[in-house]
PDB file of N, CA, C and O in Angstrom, chain B, residues numbered from 101:
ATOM      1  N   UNK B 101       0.846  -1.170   0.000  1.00  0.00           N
ATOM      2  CA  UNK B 101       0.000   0.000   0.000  1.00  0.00           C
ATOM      3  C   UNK B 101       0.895   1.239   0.000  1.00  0.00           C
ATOM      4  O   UNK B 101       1.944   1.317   0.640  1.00  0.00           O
ATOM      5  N   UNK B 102       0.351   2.270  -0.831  1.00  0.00           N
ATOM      6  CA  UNK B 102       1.497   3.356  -0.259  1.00  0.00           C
ATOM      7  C   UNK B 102       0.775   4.406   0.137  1.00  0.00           C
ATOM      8  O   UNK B 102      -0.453   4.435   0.055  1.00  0.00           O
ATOM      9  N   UNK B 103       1.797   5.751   0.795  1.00  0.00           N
ATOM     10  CA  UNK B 103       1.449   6.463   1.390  1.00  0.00           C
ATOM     11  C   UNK B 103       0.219   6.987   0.956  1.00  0.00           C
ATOM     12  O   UNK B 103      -0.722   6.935   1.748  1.00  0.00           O
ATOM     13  N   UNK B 104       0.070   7.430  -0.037  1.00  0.00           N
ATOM     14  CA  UNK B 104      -1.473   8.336  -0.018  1.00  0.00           C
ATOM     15  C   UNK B 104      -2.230   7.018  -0.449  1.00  0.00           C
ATOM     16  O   UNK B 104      -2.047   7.120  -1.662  1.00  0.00           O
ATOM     17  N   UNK B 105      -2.796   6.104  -0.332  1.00  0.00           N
ATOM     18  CA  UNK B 105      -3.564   5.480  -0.194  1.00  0.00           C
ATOM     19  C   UNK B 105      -4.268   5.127   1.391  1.00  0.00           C
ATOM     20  O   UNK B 105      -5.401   5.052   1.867  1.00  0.00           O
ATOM     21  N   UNK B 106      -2.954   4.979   1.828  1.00  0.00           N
ATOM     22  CA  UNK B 106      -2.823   4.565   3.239  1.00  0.00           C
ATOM     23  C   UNK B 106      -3.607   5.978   4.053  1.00  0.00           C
ATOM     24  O   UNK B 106      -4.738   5.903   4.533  1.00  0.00           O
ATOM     25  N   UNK B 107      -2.997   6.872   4.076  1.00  0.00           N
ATOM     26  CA  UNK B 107      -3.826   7.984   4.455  1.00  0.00           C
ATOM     27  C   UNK B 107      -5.366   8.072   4.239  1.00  0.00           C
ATOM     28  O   UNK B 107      -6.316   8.293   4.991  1.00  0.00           O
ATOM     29  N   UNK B 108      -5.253   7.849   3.115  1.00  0.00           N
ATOM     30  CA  UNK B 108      -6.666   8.318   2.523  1.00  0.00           C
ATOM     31  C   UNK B 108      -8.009   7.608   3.387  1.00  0.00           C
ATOM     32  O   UNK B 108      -9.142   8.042   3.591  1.00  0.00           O
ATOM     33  N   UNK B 109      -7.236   6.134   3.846  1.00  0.00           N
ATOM     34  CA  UNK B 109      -7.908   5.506   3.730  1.00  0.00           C
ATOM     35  C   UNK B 109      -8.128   5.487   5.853  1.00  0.00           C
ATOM     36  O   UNK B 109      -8.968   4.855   6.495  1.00  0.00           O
ATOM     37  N   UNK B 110      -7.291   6.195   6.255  1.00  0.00           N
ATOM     38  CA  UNK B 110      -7.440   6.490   7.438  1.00  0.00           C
ATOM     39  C   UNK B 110      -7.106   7.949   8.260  1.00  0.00           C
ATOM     40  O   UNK B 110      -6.947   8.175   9.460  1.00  0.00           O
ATOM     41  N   UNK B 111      -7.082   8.583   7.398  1.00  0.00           N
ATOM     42  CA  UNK B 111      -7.260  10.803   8.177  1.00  0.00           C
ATOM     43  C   UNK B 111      -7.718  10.687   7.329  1.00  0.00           C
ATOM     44  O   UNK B 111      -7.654   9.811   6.466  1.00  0.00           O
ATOM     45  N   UNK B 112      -8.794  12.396   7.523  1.00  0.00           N
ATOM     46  CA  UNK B 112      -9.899  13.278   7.067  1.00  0.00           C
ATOM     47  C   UNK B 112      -8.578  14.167   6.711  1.00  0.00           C
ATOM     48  O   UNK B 112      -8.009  14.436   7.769  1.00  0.00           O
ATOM     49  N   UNK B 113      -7.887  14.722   5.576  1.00  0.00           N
ATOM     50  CA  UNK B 113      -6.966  15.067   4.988  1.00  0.00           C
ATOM     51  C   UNK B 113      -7.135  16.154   4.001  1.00  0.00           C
ATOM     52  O   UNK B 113      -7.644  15.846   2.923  1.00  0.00           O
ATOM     53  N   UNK B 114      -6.783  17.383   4.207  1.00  0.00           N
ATOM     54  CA  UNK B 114      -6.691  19.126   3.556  1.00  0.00           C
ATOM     55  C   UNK B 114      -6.470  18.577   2.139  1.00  0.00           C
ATOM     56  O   UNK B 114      -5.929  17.505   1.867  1.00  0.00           O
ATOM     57  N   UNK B 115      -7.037  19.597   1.163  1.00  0.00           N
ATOM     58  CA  UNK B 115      -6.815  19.266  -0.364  1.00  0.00           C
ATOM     59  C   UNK B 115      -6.513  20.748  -0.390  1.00  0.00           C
ATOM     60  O   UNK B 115      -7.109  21.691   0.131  1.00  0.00           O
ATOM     61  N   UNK B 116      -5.117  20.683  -1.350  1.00  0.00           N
ATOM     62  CA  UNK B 116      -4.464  22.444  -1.453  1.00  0.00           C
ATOM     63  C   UNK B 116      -4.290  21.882  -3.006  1.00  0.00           C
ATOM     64  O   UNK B 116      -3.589  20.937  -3.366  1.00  0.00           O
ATOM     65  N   UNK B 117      -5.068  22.674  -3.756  1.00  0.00           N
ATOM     66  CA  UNK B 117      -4.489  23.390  -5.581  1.00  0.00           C
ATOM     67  C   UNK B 117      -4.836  21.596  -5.641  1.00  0.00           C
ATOM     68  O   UNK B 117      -3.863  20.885  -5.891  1.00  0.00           O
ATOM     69  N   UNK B 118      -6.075  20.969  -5.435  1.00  0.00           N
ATOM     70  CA  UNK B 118      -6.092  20.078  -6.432  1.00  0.00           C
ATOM     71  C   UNK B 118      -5.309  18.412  -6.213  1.00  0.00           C
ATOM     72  O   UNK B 118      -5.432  17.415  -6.923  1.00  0.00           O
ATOM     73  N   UNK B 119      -4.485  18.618  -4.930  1.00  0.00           N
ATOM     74  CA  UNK B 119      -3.408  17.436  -4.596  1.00  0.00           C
ATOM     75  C   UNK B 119      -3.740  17.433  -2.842  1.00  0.00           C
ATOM     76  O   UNK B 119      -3.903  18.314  -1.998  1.00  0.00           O
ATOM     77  N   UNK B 120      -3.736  16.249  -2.842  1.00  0.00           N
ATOM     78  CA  UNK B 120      -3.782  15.443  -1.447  1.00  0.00           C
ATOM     79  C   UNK B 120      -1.933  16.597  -0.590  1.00  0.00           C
ATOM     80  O   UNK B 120      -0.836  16.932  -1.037  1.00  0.00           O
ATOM     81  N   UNK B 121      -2.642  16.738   0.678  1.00  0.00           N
ATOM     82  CA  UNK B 121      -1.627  17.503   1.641  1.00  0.00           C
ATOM     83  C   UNK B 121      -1.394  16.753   2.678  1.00  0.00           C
ATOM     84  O   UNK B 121      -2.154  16.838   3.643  1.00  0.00           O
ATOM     85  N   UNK B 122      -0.087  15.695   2.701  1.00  0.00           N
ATOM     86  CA  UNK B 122       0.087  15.029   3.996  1.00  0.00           C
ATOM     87  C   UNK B 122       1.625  15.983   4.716  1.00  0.00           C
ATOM     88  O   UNK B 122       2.690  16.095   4.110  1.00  0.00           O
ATOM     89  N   UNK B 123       1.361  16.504   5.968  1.00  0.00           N
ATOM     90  CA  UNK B 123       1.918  17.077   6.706  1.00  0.00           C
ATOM     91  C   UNK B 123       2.748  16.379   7.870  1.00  0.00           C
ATOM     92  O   UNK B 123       2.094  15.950   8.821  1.00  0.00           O
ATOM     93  N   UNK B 124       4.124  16.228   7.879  1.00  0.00           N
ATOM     94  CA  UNK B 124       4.620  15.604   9.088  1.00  0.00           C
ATOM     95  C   UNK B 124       6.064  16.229   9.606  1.00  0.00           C
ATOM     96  O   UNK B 124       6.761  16.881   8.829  1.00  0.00           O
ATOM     97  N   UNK B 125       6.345  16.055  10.572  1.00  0.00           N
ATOM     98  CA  UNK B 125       7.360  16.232  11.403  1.00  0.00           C
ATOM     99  C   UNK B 125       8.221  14.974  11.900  1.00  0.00           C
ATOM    100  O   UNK B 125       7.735  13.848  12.010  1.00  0.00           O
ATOM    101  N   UNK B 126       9.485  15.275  12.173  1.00  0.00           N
ATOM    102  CA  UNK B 126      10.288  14.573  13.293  1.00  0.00           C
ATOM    103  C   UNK B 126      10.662  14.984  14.665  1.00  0.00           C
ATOM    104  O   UNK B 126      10.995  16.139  14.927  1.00  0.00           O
ATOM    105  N   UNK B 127      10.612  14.129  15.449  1.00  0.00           N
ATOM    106  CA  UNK B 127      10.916  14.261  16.760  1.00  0.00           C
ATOM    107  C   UNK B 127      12.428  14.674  17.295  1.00  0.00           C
ATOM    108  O   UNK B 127      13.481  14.073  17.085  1.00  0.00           O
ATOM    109  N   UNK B 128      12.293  15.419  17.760  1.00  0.00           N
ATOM    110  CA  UNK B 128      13.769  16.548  18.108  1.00  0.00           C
ATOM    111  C   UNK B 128      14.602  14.993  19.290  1.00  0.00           C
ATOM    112  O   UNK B 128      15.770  14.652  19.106  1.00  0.00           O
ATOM    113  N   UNK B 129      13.979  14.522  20.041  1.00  0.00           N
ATOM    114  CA  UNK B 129      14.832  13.534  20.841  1.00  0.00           C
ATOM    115  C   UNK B 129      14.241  12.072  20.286  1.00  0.00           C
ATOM    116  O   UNK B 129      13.152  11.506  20.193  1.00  0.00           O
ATOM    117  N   UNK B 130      16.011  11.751  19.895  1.00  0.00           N
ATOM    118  CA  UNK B 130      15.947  10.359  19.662  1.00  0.00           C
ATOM    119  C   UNK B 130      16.108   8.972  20.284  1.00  0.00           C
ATOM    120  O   UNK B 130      17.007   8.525  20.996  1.00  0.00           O
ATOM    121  N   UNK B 131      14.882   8.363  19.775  1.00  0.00           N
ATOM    122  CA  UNK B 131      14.609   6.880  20.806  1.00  0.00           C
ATOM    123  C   UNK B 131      15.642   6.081  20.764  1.00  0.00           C
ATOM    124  O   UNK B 131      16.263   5.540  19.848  1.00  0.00           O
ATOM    125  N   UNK B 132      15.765   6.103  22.437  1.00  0.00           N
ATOM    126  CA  UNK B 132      16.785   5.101  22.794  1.00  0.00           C
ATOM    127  C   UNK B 132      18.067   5.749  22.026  1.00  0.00           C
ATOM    128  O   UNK B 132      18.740   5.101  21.224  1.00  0.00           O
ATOM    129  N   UNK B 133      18.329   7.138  22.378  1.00  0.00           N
ATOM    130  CA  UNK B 133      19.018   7.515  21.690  1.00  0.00           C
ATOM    131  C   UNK B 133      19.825   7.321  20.344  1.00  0.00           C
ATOM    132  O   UNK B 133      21.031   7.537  20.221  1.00  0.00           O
ATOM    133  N   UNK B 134      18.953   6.870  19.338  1.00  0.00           N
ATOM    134  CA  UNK B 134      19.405   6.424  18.174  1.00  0.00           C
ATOM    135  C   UNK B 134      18.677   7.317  16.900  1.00  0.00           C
ATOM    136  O   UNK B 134      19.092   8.299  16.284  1.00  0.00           O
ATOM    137  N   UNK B 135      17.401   6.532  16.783  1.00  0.00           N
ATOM    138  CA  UNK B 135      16.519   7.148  15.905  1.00  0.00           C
ATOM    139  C   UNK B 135      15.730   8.364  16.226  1.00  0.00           C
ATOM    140  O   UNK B 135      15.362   8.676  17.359  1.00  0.00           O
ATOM    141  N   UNK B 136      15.482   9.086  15.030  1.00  0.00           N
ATOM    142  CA  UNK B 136      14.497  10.007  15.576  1.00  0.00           C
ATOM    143  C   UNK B 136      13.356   9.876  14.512  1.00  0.00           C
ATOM    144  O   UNK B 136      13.566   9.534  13.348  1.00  0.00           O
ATOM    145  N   UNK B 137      11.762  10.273  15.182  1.00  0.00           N
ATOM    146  CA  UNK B 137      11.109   8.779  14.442  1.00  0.00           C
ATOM    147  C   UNK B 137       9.670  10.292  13.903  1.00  0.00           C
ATOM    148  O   UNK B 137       8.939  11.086  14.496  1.00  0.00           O
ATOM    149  N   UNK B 138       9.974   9.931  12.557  1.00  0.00           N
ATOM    150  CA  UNK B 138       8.742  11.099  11.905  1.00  0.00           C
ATOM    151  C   UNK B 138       7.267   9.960  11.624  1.00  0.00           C
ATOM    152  O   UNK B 138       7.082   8.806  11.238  1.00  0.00           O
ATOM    153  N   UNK B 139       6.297  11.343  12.179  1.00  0.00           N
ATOM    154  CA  UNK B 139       5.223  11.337  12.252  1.00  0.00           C
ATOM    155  C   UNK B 139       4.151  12.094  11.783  1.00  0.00           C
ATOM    156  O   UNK B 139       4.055  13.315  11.910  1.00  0.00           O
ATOM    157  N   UNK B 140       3.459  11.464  11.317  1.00  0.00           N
ATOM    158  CA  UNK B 140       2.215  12.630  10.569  1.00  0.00           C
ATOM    159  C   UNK B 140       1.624  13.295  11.435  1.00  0.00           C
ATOM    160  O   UNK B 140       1.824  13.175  12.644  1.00  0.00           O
ATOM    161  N   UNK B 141       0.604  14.293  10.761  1.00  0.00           N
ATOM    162  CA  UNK B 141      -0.132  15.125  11.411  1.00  0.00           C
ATOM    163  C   UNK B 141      -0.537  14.956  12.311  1.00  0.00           C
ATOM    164  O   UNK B 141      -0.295  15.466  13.405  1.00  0.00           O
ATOM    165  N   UNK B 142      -1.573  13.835  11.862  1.00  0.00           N
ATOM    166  CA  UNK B 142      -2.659  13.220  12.597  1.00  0.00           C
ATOM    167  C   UNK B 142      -1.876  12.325  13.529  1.00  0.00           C
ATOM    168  O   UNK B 142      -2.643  11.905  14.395  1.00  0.00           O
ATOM    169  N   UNK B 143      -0.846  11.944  13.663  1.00  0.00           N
ATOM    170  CA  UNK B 143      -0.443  10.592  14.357  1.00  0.00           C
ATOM    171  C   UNK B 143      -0.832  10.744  16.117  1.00  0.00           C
ATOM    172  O   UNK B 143      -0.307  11.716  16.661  1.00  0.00           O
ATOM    173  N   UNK B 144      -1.553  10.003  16.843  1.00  0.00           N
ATOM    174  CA  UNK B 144      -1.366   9.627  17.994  1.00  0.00           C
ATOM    175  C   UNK B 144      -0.214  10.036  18.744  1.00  0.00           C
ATOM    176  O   UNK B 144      -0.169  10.853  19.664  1.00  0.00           O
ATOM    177  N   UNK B 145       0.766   9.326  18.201  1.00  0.00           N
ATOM    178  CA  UNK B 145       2.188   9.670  18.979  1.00  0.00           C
ATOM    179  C   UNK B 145       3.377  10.474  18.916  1.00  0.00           C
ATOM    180  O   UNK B 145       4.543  10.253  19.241  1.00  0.00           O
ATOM    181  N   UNK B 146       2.445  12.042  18.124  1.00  0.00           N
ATOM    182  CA  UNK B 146       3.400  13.074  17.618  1.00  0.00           C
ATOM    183  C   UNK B 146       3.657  13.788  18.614  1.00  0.00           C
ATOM    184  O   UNK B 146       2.578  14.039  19.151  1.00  0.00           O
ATOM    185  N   UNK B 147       4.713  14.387  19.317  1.00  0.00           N
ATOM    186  CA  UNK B 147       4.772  14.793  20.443  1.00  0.00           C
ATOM    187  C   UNK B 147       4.811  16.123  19.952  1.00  0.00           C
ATOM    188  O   UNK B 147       5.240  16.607  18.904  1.00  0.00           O
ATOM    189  N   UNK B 148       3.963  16.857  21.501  1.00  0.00           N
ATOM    190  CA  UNK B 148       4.154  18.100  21.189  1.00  0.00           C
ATOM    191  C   UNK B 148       4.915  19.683  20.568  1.00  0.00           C
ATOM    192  O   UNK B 148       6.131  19.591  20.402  1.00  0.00           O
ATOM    193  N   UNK B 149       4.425  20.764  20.306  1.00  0.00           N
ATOM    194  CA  UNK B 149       5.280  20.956  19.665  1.00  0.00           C
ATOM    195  C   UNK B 149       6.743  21.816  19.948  1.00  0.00           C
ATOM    196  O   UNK B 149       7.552  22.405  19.231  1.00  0.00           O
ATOM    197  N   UNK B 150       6.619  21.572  21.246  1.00  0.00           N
ATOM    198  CA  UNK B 150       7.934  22.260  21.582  1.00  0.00           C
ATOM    199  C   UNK B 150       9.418  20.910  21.359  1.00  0.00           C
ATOM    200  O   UNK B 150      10.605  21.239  21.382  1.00  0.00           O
ATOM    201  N   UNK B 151       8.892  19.362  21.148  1.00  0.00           N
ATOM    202  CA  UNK B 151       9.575  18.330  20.879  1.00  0.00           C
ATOM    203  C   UNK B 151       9.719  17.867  19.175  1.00  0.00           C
ATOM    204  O   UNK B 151      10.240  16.800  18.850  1.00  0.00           O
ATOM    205  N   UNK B 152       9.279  18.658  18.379  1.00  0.00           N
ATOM    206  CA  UNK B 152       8.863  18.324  16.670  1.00  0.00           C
ATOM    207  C   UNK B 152       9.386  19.087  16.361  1.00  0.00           C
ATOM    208  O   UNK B 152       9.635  20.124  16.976  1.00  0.00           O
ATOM    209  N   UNK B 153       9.906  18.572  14.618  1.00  0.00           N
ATOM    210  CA  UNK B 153      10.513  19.834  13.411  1.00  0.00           C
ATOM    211  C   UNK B 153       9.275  19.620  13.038  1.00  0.00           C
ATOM    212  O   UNK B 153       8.616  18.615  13.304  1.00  0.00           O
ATOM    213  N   UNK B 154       8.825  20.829  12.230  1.00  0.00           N
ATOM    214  CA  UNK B 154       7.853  20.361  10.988  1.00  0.00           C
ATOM    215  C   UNK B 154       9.137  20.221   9.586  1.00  0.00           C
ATOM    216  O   UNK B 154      10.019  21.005   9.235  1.00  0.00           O
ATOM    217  N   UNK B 155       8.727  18.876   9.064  1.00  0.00           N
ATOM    218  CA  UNK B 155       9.283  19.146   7.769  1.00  0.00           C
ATOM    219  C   UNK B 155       8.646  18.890   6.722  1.00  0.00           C
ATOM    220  O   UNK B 155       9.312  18.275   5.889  1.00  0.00           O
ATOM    221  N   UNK B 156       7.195  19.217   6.324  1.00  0.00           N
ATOM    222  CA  UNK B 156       6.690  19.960   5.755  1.00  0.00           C
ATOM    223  C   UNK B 156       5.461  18.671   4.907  1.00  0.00           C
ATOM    224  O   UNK B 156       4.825  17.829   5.541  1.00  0.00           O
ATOM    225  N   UNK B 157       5.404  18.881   3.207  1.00  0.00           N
ATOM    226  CA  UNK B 157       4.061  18.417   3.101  1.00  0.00           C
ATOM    227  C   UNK B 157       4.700  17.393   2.071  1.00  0.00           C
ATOM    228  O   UNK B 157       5.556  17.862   1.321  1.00  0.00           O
ATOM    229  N   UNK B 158       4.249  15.471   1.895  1.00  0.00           N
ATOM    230  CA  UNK B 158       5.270  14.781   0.676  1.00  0.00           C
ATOM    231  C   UNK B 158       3.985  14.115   0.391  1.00  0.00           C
ATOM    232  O   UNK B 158       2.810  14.313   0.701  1.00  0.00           O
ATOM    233  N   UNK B 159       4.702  13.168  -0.382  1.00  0.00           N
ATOM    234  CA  UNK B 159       3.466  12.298  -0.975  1.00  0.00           C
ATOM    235  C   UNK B 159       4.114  10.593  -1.237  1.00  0.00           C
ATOM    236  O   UNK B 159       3.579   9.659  -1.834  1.00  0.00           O
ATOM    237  N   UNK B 160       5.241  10.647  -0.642  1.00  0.00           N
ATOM    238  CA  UNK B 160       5.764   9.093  -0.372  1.00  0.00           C
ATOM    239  C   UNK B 160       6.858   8.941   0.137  1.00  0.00           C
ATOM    240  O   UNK B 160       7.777   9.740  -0.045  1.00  0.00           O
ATOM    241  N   UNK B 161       6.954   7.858   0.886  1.00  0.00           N
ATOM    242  CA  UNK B 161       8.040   7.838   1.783  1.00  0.00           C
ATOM    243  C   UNK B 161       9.547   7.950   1.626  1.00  0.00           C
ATOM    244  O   UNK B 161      10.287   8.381   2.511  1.00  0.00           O
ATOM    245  N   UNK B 162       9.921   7.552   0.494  1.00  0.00           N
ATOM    246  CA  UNK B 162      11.164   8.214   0.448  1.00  0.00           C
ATOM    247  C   UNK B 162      11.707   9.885   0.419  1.00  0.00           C
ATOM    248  O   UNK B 162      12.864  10.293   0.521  1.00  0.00           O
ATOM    249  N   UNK B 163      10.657  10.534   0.273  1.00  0.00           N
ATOM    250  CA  UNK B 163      10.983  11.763   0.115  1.00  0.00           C
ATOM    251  C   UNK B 163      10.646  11.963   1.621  1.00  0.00           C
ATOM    252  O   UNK B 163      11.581  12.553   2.161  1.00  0.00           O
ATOM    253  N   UNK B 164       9.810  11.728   2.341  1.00  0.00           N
ATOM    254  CA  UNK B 164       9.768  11.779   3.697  1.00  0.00           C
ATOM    255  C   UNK B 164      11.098  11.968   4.755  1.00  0.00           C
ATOM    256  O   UNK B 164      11.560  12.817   5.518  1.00  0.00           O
ATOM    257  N   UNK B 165      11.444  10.333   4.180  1.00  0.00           N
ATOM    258  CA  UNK B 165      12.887  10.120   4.670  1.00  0.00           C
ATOM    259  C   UNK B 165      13.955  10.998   4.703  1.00  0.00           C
ATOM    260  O   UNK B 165      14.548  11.405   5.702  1.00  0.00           O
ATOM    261  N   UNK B 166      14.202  11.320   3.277  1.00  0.00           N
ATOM    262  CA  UNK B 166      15.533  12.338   3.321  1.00  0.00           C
ATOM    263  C   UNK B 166      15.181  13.383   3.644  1.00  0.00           C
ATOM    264  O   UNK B 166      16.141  14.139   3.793  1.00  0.00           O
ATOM    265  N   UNK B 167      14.035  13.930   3.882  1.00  0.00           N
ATOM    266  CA  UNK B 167      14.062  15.741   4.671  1.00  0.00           C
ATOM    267  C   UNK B 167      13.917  15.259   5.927  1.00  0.00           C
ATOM    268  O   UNK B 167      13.879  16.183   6.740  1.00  0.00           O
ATOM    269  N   UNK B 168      13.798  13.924   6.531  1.00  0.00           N
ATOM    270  CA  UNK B 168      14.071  13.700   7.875  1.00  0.00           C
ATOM    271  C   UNK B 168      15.708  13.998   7.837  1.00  0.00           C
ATOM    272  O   UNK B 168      16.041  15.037   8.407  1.00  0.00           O
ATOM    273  N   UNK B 169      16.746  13.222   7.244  1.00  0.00           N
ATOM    274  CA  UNK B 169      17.817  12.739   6.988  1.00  0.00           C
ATOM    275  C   UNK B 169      18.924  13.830   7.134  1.00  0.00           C
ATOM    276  O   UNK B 169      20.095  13.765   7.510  1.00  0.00           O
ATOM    277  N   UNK B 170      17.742  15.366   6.488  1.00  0.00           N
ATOM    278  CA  UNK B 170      18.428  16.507   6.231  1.00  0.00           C
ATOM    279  C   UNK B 170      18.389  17.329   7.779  1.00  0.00           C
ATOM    280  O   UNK B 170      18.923  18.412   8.015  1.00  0.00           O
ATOM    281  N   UNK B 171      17.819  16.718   8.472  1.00  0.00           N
ATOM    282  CA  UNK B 171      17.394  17.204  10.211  1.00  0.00           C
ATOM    283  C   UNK B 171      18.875  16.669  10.950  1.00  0.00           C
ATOM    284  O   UNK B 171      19.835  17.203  11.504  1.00  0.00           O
ATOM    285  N   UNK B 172      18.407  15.198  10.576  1.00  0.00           N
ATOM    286  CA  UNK B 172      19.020  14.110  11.826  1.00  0.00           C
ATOM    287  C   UNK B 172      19.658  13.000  11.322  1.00  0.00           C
ATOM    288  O   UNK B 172      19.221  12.571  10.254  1.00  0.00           O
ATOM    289  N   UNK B 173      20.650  12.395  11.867  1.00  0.00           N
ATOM    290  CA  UNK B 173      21.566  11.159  10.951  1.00  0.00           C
ATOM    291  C   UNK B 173      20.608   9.848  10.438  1.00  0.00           C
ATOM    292  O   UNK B 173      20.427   9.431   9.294  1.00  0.00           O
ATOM    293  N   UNK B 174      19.972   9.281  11.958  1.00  0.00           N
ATOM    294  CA  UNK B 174      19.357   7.928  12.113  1.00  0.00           C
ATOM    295  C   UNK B 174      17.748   8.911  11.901  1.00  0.00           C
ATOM    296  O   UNK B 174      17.613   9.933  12.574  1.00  0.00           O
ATOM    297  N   UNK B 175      17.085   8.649  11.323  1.00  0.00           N
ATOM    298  CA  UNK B 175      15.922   8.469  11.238  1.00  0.00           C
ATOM    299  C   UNK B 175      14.790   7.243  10.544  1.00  0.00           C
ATOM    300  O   UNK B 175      14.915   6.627   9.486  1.00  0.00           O
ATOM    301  N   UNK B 176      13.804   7.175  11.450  1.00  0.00           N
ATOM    302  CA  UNK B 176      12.536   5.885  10.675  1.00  0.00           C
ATOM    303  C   UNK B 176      11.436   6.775  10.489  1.00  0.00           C
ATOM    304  O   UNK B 176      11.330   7.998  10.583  1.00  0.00           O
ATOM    305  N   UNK B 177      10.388   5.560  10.107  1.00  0.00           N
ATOM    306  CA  UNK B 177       9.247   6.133  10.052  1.00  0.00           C
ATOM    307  C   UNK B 177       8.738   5.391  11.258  1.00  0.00           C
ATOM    308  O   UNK B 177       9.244   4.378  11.740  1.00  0.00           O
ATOM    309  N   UNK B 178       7.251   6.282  11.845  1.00  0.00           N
ATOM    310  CA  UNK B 178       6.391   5.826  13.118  1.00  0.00           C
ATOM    311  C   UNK B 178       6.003   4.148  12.494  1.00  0.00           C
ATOM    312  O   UNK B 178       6.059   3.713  11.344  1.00  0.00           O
ATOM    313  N   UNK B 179       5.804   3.814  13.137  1.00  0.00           N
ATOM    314  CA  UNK B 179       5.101   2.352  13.041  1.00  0.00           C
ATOM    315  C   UNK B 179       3.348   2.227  13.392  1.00  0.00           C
ATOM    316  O   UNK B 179       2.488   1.349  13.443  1.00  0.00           O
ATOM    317  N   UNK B 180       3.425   3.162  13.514  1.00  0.00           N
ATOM    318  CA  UNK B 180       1.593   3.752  14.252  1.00  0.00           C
ATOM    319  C   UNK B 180       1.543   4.215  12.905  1.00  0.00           C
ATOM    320  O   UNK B 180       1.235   3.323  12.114  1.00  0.00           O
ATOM    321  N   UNK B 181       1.785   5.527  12.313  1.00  0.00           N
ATOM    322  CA  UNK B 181       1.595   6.255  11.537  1.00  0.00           C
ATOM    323  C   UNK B 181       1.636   5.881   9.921  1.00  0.00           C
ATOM    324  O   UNK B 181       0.822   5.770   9.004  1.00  0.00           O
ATOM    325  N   UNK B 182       2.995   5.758  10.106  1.00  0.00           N
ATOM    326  CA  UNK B 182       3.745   5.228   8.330  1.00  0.00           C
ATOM    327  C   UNK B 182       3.677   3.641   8.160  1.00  0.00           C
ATOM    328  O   UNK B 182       4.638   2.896   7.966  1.00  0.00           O
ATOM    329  N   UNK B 183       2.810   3.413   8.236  1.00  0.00           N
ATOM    330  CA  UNK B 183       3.142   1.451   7.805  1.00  0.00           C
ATOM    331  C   UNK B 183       3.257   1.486   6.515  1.00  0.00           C
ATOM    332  O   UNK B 183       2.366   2.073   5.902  1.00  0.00           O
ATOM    333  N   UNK B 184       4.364   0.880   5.763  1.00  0.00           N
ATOM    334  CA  UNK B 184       4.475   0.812   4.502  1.00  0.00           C
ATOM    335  C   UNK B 184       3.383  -0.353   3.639  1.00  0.00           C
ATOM    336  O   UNK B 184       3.443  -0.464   2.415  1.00  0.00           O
TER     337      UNK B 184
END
């Protein structure tokens, strides 16, 4: 499944100019000091925002990844949020 399916099919999700808008951030402290673990908008386990980057709006996970990548060394995706 990929990302905008996956969404679609679980958040109520902003439409800007015509294209699906998925919005996410990474977490400023990394788990178990390793990873630092990006999360969508909507996610359950996005921590507040004095603990989040926003890095901004994609439409599949690899592009996700590297503007995490461009934050922080080790980064994943949520396992709540991003299931591939």
């Amino acid at each position: 499944m990929n990302l905008k399916t996956f969404l679609l099919n679980h958040f109520s999700l902003p439409i800007i100019k015509g294209e699906i808008s998925f919005c996410f951030y990474i977490e400023k402290k990394a788990r178990l000091g390793k990873d630092h673990v990006i999360h969508s908008k909507a996610c359950e386990l996005l921590p507040d925002r004095s603990g989040r980057i926003k890095l901004g709006e994609f439409e599949n996970f690899e592009k996700i990844l590297l503007a995490g990548k461009k934050e922080f060394k080790h980064v994943r995706l949520c396992s709540f949020c991003c299931k591939q």
